[in-house]
N, C-alpha and C positions, 0 to 999 in steps of 0.2 A: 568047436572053438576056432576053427579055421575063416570061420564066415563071422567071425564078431572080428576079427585078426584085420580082417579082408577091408570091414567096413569101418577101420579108425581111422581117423586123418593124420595123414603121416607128419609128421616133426612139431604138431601141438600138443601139448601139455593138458593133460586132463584135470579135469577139474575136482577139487576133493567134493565130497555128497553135503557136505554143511554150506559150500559155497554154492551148491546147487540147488538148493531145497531152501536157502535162506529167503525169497521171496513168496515163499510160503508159509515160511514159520512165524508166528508171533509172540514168540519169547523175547522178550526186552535184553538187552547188553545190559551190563553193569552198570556203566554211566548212566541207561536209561533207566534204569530202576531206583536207580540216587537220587536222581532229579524228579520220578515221580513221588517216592517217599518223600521231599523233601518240600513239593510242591501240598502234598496233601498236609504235613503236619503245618505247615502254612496255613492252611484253612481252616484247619481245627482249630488252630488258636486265633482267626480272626471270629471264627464260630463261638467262642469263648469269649473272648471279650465284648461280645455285638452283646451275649447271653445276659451277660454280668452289666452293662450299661443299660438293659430291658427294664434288670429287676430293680436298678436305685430309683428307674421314670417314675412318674405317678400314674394309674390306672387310669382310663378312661373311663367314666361312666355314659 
């Protein structure tokens, strides 16, 4: 323990392991999960409606 002691830099503040490892991880924040949920039911219903203005067309033959 002496030699991990030895090799910390003296009067900085370590860092917690989530702030460490966040450039790694690819789990979304909360905000970014809102706004992807929000983006996707977005598309689902312009998917829906493009669906529903298909079937009133008339068919090409």
């Amino acid at each position: 323990m002496a030699g991990c002691a030895d090799s910390m830099p003296d009067g900085t503040r370590l860092k917690r392991f989530t702030e460490v490892i966040r450039g790694y991880d690819n789990t979304l924040t909360k905000s970014e999960k809102e706004a992807a949920i929000s983006d996707l039911q977005k598309e689902k219903e312009r998917q829906q409606q493009q669906v529903g203005e298909d079937e009133g067309a008339p068919k090409a033959n």
